[in-house]
C-alpha positions as CSV (number, residue, x, y, z in Angstrom):
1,X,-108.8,55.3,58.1
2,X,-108.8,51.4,59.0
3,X,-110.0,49.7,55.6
4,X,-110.3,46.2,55.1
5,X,-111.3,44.5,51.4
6,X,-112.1,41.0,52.8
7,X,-112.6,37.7,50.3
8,X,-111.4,39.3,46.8
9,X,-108.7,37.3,44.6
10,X,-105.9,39.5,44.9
11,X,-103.4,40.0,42.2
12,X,-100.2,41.4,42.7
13,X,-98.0,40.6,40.0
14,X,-95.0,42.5,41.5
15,X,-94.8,40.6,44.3
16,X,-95.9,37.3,42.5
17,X,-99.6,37.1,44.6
18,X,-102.4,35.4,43.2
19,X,-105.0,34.1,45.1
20,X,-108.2,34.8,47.4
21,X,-107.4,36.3,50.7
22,X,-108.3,39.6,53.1
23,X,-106.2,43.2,52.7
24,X,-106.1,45.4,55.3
25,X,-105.4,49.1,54.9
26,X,-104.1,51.8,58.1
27,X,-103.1,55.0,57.7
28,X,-102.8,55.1,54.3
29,X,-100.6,52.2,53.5
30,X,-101.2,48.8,52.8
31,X,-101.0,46.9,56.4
32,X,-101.7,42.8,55.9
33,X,-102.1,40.8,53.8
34,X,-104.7,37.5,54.8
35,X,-104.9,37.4,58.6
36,X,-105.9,41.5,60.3
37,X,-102.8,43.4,62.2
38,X,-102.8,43.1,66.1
39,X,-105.4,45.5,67.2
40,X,-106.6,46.2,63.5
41,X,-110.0,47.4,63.6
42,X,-111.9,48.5,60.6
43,X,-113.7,51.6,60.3
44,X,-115.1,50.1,56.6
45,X,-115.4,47.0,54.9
46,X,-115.6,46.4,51.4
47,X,-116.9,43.0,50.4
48,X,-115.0,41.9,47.4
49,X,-116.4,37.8,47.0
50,X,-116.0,37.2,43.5
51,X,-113.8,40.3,42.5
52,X,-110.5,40.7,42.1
53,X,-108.1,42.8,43.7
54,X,-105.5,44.6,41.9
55,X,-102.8,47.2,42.2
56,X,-103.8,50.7,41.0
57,X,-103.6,50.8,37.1
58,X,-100.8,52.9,36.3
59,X,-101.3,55.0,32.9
60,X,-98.2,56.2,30.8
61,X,-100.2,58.4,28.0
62,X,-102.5,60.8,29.1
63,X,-103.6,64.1,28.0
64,X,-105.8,66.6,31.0
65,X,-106.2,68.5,28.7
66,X,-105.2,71.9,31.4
67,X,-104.2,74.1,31.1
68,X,-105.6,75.0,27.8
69,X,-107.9,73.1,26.6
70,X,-110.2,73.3,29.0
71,X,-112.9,72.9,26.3
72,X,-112.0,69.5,25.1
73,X,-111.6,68.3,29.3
74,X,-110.7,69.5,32.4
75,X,-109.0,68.2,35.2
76,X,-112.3,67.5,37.4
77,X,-113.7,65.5,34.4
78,X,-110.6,63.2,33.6
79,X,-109.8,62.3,37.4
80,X,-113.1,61.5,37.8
81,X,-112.7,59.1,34.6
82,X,-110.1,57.8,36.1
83,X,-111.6,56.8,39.2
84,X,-113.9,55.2,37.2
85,X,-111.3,53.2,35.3
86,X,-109.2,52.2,38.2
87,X,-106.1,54.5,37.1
88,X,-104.4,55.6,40.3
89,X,-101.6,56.6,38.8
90,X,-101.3,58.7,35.3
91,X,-98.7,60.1,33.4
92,X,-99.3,63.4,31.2
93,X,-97.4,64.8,28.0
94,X,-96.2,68.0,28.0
95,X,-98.2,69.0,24.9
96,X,-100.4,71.6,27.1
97,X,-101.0,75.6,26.4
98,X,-98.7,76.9,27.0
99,X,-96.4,74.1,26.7
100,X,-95.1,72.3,30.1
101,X,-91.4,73.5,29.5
102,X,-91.2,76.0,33.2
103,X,-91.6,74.6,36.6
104,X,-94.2,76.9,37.4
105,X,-96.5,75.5,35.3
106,X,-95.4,72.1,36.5
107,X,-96.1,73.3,39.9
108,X,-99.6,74.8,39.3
109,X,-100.7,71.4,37.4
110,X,-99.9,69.3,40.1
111,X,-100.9,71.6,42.8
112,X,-104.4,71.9,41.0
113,X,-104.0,68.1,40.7
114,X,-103.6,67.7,44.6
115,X,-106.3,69.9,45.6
116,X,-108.9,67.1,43.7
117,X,-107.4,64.3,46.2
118,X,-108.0,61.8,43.5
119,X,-105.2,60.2,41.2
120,X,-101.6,61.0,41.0
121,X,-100.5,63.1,38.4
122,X,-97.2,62.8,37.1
123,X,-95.8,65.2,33.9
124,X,-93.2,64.6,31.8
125,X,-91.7,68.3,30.8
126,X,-91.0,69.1,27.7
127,X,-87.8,68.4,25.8
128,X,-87.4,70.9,24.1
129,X,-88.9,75.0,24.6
130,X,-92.4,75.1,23.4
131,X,-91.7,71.9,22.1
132,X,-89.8,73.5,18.9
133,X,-86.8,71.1,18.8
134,X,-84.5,74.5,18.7
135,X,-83.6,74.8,22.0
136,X,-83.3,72.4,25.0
137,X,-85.0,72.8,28.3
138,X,-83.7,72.9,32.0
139,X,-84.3,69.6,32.8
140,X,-83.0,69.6,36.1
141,X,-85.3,72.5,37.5
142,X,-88.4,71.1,35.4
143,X,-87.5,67.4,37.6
144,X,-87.1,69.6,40.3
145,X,-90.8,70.9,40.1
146,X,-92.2,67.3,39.4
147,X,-91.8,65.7,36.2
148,X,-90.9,62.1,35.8
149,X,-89.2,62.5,32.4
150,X,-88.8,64.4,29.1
151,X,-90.9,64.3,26.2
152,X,-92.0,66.1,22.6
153,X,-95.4,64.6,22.6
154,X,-96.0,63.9,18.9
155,X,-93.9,66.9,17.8
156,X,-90.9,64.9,16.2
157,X,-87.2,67.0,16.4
158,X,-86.3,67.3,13.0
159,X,-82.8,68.5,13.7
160,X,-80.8,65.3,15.5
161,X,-78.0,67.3,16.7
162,X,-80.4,69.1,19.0
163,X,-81.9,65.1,20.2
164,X,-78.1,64.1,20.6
165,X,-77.7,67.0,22.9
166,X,-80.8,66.2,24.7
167,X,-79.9,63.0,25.4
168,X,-76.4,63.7,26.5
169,X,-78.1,65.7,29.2
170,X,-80.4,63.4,30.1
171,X,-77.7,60.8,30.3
172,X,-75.7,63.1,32.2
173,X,-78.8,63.1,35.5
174,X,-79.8,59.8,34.5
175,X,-83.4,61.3,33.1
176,X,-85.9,59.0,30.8
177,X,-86.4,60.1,27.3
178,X,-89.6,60.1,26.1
179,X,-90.1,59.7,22.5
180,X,-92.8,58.8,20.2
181,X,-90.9,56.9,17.0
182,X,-92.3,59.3,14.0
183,X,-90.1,61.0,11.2
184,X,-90.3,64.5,10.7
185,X,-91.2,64.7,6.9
186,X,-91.9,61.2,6.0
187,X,-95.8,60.7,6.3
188,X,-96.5,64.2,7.6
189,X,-99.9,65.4,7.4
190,X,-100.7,61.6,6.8
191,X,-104.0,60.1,8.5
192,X,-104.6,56.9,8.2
193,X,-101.8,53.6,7.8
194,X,-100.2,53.8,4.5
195,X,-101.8,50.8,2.8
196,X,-104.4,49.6,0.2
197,X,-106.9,50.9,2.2
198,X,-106.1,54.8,2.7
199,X,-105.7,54.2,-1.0
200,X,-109.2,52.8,-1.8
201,X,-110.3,55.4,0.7
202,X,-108.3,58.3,-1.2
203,X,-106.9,59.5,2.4
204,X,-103.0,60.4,2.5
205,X,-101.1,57.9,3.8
206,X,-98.4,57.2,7.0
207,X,-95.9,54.3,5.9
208,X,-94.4,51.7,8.4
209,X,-90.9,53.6,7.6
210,X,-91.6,56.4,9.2
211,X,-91.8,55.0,12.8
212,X,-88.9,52.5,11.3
213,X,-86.4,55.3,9.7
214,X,-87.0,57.0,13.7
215,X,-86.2,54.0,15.3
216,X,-83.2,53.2,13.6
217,X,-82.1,57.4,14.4
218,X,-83.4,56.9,18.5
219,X,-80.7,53.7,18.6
220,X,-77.7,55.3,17.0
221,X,-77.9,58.4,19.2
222,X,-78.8,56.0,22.5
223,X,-75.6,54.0,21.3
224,X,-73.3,57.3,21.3
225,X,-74.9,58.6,24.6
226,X,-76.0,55.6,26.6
227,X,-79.3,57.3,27.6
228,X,-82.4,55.7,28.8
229,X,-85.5,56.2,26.5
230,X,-89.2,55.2,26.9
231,X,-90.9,54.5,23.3
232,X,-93.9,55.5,23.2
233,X,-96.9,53.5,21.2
234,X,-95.3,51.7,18.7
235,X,-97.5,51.1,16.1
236,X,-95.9,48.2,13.9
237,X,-94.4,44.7,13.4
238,X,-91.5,46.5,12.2
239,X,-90.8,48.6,14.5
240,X,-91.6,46.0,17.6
241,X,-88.8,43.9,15.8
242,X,-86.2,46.6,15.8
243,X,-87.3,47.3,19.7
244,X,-86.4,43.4,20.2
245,X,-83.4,43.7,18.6
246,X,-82.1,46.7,20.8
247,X,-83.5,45.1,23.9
248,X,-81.1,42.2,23.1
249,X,-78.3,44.0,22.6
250,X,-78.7,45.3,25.7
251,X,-80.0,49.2,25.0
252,X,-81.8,50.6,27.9
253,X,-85.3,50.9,25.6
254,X,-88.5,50.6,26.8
255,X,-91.4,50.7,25.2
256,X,-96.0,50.8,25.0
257,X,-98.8,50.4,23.3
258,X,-101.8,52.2,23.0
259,X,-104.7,50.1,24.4
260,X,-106.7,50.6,20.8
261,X,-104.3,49.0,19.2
262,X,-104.2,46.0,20.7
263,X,-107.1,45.0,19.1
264,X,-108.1,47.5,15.8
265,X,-106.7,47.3,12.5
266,X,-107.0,50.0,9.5
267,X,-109.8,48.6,8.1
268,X,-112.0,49.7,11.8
269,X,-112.2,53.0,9.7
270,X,-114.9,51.9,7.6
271,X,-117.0,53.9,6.5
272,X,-114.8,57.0,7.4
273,X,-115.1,56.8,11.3
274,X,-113.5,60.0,12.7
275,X,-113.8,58.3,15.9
276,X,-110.9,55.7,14.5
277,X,-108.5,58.5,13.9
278,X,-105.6,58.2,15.8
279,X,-102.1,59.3,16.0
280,X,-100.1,56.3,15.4
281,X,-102.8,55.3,13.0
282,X,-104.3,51.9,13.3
283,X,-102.4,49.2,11.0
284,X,-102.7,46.3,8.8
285,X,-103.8,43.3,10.5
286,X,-100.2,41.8,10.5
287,X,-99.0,44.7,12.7
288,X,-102.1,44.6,15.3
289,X,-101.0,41.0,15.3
290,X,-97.7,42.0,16.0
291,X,-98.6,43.8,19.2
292,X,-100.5,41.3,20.6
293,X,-97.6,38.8,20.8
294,X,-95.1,41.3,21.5
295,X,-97.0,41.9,24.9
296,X,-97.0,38.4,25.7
297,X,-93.4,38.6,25.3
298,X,-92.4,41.1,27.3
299,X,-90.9,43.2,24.1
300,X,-94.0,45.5,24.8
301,X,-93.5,46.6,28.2
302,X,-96.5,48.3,29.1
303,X,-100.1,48.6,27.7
304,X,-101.3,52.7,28.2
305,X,-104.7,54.1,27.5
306,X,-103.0,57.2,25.2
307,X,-105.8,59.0,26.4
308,X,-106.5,62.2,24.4
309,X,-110.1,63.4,24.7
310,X,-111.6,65.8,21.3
311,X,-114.5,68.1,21.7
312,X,-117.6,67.4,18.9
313,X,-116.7,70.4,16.9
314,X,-113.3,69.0,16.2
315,X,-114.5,65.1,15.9
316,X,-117.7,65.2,14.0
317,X,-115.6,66.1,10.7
318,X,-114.4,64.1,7.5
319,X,-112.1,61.8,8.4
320,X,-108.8,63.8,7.1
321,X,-110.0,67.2,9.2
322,X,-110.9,66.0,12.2
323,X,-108.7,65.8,15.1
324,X,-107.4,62.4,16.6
325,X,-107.9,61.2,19.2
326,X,-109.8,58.9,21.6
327,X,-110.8,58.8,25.0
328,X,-109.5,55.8,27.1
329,X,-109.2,56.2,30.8
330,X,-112.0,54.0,31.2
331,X,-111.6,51.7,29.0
332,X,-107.9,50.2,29.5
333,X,-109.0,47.8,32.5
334,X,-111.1,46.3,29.7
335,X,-109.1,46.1,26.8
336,X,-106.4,44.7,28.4
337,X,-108.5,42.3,29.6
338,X,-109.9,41.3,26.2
339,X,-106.8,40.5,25.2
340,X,-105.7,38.6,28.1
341,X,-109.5,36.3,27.3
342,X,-108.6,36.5,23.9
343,X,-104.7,34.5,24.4
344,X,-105.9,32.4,27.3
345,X,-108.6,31.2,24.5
346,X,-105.8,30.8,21.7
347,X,-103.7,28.1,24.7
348,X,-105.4,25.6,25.8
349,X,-104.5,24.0,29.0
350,X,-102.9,26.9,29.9
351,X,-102.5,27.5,33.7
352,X,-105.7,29.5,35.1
353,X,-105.8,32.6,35.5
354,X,-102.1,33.4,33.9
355,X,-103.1,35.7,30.8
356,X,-105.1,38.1,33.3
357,X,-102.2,38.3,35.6
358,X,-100.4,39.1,32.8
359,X,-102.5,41.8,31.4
360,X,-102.4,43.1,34.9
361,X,-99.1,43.5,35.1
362,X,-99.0,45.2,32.5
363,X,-101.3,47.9,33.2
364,X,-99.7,48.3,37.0
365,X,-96.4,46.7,37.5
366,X,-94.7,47.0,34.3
367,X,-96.2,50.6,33.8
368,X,-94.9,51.6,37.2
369,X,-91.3,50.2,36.6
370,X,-90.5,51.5,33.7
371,X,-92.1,55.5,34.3
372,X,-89.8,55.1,37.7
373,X,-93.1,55.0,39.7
374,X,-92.1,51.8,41.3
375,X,-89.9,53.2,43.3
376,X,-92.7,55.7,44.9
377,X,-94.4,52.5,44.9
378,X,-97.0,52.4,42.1
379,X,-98.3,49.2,40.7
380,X,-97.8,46.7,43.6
381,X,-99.6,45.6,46.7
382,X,-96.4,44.9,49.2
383,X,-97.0,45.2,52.6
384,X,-96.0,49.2,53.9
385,X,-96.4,50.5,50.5
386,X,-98.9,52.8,49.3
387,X,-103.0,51.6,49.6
388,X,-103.6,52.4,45.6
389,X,-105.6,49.7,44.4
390,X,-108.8,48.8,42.3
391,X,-111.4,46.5,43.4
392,X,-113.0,45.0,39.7
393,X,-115.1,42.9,38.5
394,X,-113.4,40.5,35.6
395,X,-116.9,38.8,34.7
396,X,-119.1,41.9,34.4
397,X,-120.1,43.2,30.4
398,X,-121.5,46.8,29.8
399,X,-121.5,48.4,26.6
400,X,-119.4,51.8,25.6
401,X,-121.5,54.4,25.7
402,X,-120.4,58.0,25.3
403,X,-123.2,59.0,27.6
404,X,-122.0,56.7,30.7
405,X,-118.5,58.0,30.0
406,X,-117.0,60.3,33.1
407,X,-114.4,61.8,30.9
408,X,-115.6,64.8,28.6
409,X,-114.4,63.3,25.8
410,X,-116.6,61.3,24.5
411,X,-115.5,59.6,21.1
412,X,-114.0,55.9,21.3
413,X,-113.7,53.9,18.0
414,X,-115.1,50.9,20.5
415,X,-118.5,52.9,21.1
416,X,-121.5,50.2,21.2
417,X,-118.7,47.7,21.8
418,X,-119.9,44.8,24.8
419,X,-116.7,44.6,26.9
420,X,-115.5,42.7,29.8
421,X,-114.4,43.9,33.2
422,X,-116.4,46.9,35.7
423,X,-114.5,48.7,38.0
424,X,-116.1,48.3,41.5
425,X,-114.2,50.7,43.5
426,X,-111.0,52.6,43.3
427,X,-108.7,53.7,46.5
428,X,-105.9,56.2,46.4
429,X,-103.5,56.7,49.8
430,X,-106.2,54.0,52.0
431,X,-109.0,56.5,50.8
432,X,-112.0,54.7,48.7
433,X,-112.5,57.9,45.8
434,X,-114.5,56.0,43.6
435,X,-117.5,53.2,44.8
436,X,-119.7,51.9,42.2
437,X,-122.0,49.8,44.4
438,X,-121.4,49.9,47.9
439,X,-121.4,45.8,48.7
């Protein structure tokens, strides 16, 4: 397949492209950029005036949902969400049934994943068997079948000796850690931010410290070992400044934030929203601050959906029983946008067109570099490298509706929000998957 995407601003913040000129797409690959290959014909032309041109949004949190819990999603429903979205590539916990601690169910998820010909799947096994924190799993044969890294999902490992261990391993093969910053007892069975709020509310509470009292436990042991760890969706200003702390004293930490939280605070629970529980919880106003400039920074790394679509008999609850959760495959492109508008607005004179670069970086490039992806090269439109990309438009508004939502999750603490930003159409490996108006 011959594809050209002719007059669309492309952005390509890995290779430092910003600007309006054609793409040309052969066997696959990405084959020109601006003037057509010798001999390039195209067998389809997508007109892209007025749209922009990105890299493949590369997703760091999100849940399938299969094998398992094929009531809450399944795999046909969330790819097809993230066509929608523009996510090319998407990485998925290990916090499946059963858990994804054997390479044969590695295996089966991504050959199931393959057979859809739509988004590239990549797991992180689990750290430890059945994601128990007793006993540590074979790493090697799990990256063997597939997975990009090592996680426990949101199950914390409450005995350290066993995370030293696991770390030391993955030190030993040069694997990334994946951990979510959460203590073991301090806030458990909490469900909303610790605060004045959950106390006006009467709802149990998750302090600060408990991502803090983590983070402090996740350095020591990196110190002693020297292994690479991914944080994953920090929730606080707290915990951001400890992350810039170890980033400069040189620790090889990265870290994400969920898109939601980029923008929501605890008091988006109102009136006891079960759509606005999620795991972190949303935070005081000074934390969601907190994020906000700590991705314009660079001490957030990457932006992720954290993606985790909830059936109606598990949402529709009191706020304390229902399950978190939100869906956001197809709303990342947005959000990080909003908050791209929402800086550019805060800096006048800033140069044009800098903050949405930015925001698309970090949804692609930065994404893909620190899950390893860049070097199967996710998030970046270099010539000879893979033809995942989205076409979007940055200008377009539609409103969240859970009955236009492709995933089968359909709860979103932005529902009957007016956003910013429409995926046009989506291509994985040269092939276009997802077209939302043929132009």
């Amino acid at each position: 397949m011959k594809l050209v995407i002719k007059n669309g601003r492309v952005i390509d913040p890995a290779n430092g492209v910003n600007g309006v000129q054609d793409l040309y797409i052969e066997d696959g690959k990405i084959a020109a950029l601006g003037s057509a290959p010798a001999g390039f014909t195209a067998e389809q032309t997508i007109d892209a005036t007025g749209l922009v041109v990105a890299p493949g949004l590369v997703d760091l949190a999100v849940r399938l949902r299969e094998p398992g819990y094929e009531y809450k999603a399944t795999l046909e429903s969330e790819m097809q969400a993230a066509m929608q979205g523009g996510v090319t590539s998407l990485v998925c916990p290990p916090d499946t049934d059963p858990v994804l601690d054997e390479p044969g169910l590695v295996e089966m998820l991504k050959h199931r994943a393959r057979r859809l010909n739509q988004a590239h799947v990549h797991p992180l096994g689990a750290l430890t068997m059945g994601l128990k924190g007793q006993s540590i799993t074979e790493m090697a044969e799990l990256t063997g079948s597939g997975c990009i890294g090592f996680s426990q999902a949101e199950v914390p490992v409450e005995d350290t000796t066993v995370l030293l261990r696991a770390l030391q391993y993955a030190k030993t093969f040069d694997y990334t850690v994946w951990l979510r910053p959460q203590d073991a007892h301090i806030g458990r069975g909490g469900v909303a931010h610790s605060g004045p709020l959950a106390s006006r509310l009467g709802l149990s509470g998750v302090p600060v410290m408990a991502e803090t009292i983590a983070l402090h436990t996740i350095f020591e042991l990196m110190r002693a070992t020297g292994a690479r760890v991914h944080l994953c969706r920090l929730s606080s200003a707290a915990g951001l400044e400890l992350v810039r702390a170890a980033k400069a004293e040189g620790l090889p930490v990265s870290c994400d934030v969920g898109a939601h939280h980029l923008h929501l605070t605890d008091a988006d629970i109102g009136f006891f929203d079960s759509n606005a529980r999620v795991t972190p919880p949303f935070r005081a106003q000074r934390d969601r601050d907190a994020i906000r400039a700590a991705v314009l920074d660079g001490t957030v790394d990457a932006i992720c959906s954290d993606h985790t679509p909830v059936d109606d008999d598990e949402k529709l609850l009191p706020f304390g029983e229902a399950s978190p959760g939100a869906t956001g495959l197809e709303l990342l492109l947005s959000l990080a946008l909003k908050w791209a508008d929402d800086y550019a607005a805060a800096q006048p004179g800033m140069q044009e067109g800098a903050a949405l670069a930015l925001a698309i970086s970090r949804i692609s490039a930065d994404a893909a570099r620190v899950s390893g992806l860049d070097r199967q090269g996710a998030g970046q439109l270099g010539v000879g490298s893979m033809a995942d990309l989205c076409v979007f438009d940055p200008a377009e508004r539609w409103t969240v509706e859970g009955s236009a939502l492709a995933s089968q999750g359909k709860h979103t603490p932005f529902l009957g929000y007016e956003l910013a930003g429409r995926v046009q159409a989506t291509v994985v490996a040269g092939r276009v998957a997802y077209q939302r108006n043929a132009r």
